[in-house]
Every structure is written in structure tokens, then in C-alpha cells.
C-alpha positions in Angstrom: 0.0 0.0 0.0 1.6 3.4 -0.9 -0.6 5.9 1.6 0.9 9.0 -0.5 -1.1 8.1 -2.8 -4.1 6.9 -1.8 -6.0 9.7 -2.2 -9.2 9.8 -4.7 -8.0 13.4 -5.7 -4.4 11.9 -6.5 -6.1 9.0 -8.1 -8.3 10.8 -10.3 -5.7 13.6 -11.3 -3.7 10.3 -12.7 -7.0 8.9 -14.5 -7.1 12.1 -16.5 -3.0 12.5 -17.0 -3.3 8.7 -18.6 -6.5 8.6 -20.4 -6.0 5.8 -22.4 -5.8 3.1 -19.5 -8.5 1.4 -18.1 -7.3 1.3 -14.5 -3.9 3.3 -14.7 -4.8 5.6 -11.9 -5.7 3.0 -9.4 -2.7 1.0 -9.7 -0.7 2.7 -7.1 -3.0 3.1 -4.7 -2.8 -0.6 -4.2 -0.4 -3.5 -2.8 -0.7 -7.3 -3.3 1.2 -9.7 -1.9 3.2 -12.2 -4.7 3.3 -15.6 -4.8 5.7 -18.4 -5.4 3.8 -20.6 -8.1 4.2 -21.9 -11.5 0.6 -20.7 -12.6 -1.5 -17.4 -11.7 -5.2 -17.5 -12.5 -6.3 -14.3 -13.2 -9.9 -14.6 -14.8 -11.3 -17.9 -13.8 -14.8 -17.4 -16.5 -15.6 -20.9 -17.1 -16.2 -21.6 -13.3 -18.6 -18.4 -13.8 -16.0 -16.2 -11.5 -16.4 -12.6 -11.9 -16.7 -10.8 -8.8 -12.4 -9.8 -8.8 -13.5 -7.7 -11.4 -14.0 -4.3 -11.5 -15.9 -2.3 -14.1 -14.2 1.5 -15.6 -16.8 3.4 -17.7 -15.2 5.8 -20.0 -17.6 7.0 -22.6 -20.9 4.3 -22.3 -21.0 1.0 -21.3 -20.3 -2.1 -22.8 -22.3 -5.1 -21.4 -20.4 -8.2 -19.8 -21.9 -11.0 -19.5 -21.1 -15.3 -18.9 -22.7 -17.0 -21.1 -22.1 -20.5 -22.3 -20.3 -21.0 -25.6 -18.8 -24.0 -26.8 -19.5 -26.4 -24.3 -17.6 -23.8 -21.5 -18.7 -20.7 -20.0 -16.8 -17.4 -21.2 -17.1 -13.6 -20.8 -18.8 -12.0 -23.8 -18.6 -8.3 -24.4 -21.6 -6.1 -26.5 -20.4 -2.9 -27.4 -22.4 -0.1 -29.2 -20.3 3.3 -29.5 -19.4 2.4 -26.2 -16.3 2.4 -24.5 -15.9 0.4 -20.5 -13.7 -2.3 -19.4 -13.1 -5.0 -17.1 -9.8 -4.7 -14.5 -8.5 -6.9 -11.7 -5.6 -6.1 -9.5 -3.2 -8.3 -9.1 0.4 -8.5 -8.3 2.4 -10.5 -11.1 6.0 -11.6 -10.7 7.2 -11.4 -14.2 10.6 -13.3 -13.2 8.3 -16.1 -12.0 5.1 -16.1 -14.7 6.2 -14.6 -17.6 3.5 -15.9 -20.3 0.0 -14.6 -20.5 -2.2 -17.0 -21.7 -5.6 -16.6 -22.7 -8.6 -17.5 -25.5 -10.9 -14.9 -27.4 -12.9 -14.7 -30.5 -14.9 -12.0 -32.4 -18.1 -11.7 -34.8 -16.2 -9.3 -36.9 -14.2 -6.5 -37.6 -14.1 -2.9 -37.1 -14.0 -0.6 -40.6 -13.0 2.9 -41.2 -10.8 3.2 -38.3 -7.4 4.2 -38.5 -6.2 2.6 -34.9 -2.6 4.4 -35.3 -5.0 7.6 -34.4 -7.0 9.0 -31.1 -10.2 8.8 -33.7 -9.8 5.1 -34.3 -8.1 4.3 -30.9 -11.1 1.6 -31.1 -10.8 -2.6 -31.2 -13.1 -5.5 -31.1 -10.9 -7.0 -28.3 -8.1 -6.2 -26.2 -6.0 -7.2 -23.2 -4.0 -4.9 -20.6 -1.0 -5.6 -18.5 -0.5 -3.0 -16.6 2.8 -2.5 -14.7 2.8 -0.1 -12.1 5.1 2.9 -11.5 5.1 3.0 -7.8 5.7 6.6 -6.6 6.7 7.7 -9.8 3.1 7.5 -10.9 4.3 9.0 -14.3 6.6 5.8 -15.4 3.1 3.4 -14.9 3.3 1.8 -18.2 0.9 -0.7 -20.1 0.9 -3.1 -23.1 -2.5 -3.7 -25.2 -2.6 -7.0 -26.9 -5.0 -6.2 -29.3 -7.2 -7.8 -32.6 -6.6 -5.4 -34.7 -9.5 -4.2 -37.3 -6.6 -3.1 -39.8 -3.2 -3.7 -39.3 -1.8 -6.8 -39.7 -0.9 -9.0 -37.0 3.0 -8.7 -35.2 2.4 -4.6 -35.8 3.1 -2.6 -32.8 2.9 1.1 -32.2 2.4 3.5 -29.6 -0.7 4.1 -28.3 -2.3 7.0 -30.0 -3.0 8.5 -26.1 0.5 8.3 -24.5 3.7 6.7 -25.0 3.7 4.8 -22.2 1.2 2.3 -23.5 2.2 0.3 -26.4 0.1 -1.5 -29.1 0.8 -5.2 -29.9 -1.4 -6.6 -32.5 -2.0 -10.6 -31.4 -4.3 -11.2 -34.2 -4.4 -8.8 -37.5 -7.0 -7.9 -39.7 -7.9 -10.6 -41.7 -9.6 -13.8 -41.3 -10.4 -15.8 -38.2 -13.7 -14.0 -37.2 -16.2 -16.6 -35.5 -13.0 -18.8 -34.3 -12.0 -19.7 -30.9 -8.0 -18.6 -31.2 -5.7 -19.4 -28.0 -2.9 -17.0 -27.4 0.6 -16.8 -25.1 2.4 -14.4 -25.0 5.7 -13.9 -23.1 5.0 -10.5 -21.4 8.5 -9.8 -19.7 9.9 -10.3 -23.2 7.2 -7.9 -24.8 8.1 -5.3 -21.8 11.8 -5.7 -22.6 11.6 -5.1 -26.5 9.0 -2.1 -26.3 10.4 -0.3 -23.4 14.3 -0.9 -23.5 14.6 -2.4 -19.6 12.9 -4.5 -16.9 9.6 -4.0 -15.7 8.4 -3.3 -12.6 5.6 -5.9 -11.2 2.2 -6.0 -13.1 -0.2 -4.4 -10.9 -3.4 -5.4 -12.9 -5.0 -7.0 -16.3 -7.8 -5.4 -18.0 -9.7 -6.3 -20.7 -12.5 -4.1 -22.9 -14.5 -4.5 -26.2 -14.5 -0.4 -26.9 -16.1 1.4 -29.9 -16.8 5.0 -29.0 -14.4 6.8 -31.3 -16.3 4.9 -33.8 -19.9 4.8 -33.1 -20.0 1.0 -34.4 -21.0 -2.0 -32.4 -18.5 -5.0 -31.6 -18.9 -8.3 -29.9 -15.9 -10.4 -28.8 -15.9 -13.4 -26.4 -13.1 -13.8 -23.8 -12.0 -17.0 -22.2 -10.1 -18.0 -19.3 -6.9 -15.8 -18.7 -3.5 -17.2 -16.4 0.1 -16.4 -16.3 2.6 -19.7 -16.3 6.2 -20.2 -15.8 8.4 -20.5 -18.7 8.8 -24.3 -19.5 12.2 -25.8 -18.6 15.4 -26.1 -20.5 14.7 -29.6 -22.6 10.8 -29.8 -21.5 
């Protein structure tokens, strides 16, 4: 816990410094103790758990909901020129777990958008990892892995907000809509190529299904998510 600040003035004057993130501003103001395991759950949807979450409304709200879907339960997202995510806090040891894994899938694609700009800053799905600054609330970074409506997939850019968040797009913009796709993604890796050093310890994961800047509607599906330890030399 960092008491300095704590504060729902000092939170909310970071909210507004880092628009983009979904739950950049509450980071610091929370502490979490690690621990010592070769697997983190972090969203646990097919056993229909959803109270760790938190809800961040930006402009309108996209609807949550689990719902069954091949043979599991999952998290689907509605949006309609609507822009709110899910975030859970939750310390992450990089050193320890670094691969995110996680499923999604979406109906379809977003057109007209040029995601490179604050205008099209919109995408059918997307996944934070948040790392947190500690007293230098300034130097709070995040990665978006993304499904990108129109740039192909392995692109990455900076966020059209701030340069502290950076754009990785996991799947690009062609093909796949309708599909179940599994994903992992080795996050202290990512960190280390985008930013030039270590990170800090993840403070959170956020997910949102956002098309305000567009005014379209988007539906995406998002399955369980989990950081794992790096497989063994010869495994």
C-alpha cells in the first residue's frame, strides 16, 4: 500500500494524465502480496467467476456477461459506440510467470478506423497488463494485446494517447472472425523489447470491447486468462 497516494483526488488527477488506461490511476494506490507458483489465475470465466473484477466506464457502457459458448462458460462483451472495461488487480512476478495465456474470438471486424489515431483508438478486443510505477506514478506503463480491425498481426505502435502504452497486434486484420484462437504471450519479453529495460511488477490486467471513437458495435468473447512459468530447458 503506498498511503501517499491513496487519495481519490491523486487518483483521479492520474485517470485524466493517462486517459487511455482502463485502471492506470488506481494502480498505485494498491499493494498485493506475490506468490511463489508456477501458474497465476487471473480470470477464472468458465467456473462463472467474476466478482475480482472491476468495471471502468469511459464514454458508455459495454455489457459483460457469462454466457455458455462452446460447451464452457466465457465472458462476452456487446459494445455499441461504447467504450468500458473489465480490471482486476493483481500483483504479477514477471521473473516467475512470464506468459500470459488466454482464448478470445470475435463476430467481426471494425471498418473505417485508422487505430494508429486517437479517432480510431477503437478494437473488437483487447487485453492490458498494466505495470505499475510505484511513486513515480508518471513511469506506470501498459501493453495492449490487441485484434486489430486493420493492421496486420506482429504490428506494434504506440498508443495514440501516450507513449507509455504500447500496441501489440496478437491477431491482425484478416480472417479468423467466428473462431476460438488461444494465445501466449511472453510479457517480460514484450516489456523488454518495447520499453528498453525490466519491468516493474504487473499491478493489474484489463480487458474491454470499446467502440466510442467509432460509433459501431462489436462483440468479442473472452475465455479464461493465467500467467505460467516458462517451461524448462529440454521440457
Amino acid at each position: 500500500m503506498l498511503p501517499s497516494l491513496s487519495s481519490p483526488t491523486t487518483c483521479r488527477a492520474m485517470a485524466v494524465w493517462l486517459k487511455i488506461s482502463l485502471i492506470t490511476a488506481l494502480l498505485p494506490c494498491s499493494g498485493i502480496a506475490l506468490a511463489e507458483v508456477d501458474r497465476i489465475d487471473v480470470g477464472n470465466f468458465s467456473e462463472g467467476q467474476l466478482d475480482q473484477w472491476n468495471t471502468k466506464v469511459f464514454t458508455g457502457k459495454t455489457d459483460y456477461a457469462l454466457v455458455p459458448d462452446d460447451g464452457r462458460q466465457v465472458l462476452r462483451a456487446d459494445s455499441r459506440a461504447s467504450a468500458s472495461g473489465l480490471y482486476r488487480e493483481i500483483a504479477i512476478d514477471l521473473k516467475q510467470t512470464p506468459l500470459l495465456n488466454w482464448s478470445w474470438k470475435v463476430n467481426d471486424l471494425l471498418t473505417g478506423n485508422n487505430e494508429r489515431h486517437k479517432a480510431g483508438d477503437d478494437y473488437p478486443a483487447r487485453l492490458y497488463v498494466v505495470f505499475s510505477g510505484g511513486l513515480r506514478f508518471w513511469r506506470t506503463r501498459a501493453i495492449n494485446y490487441v485484434w486489430s480491425s486493420n493492421q496486420p498481426a506482429g504490428s506494434e505502435w504506440p498508443n495514440a494517447f501516450t507513449s507509455n502504452a504500447r500496441m501489440i497486434a496478437v491477431r491482425g486484420s484478416r480472417g479468423l472472425q467466428d473462431q476460438w484462437v488461444q494465445e501466449q504471450r511472453d510479457v517480460l519479453a514484450d516489456y523488454r523489447r518495447l520499453f528498453g529495460e525490466d519491468p516493474g511488477e504487473i499491478a493489474a490486467v484489463a480487458l474491454m470491447t470499446d467502440t466510442d471513437n467509432t460509433g459501431l458495435s462489436a462483440r468479442a468473447w473472452y475465455g479464461d486468462i493465467w500467467f505460467s512459468a516458462a517451461p524448462e530447458a529440454g521440457d
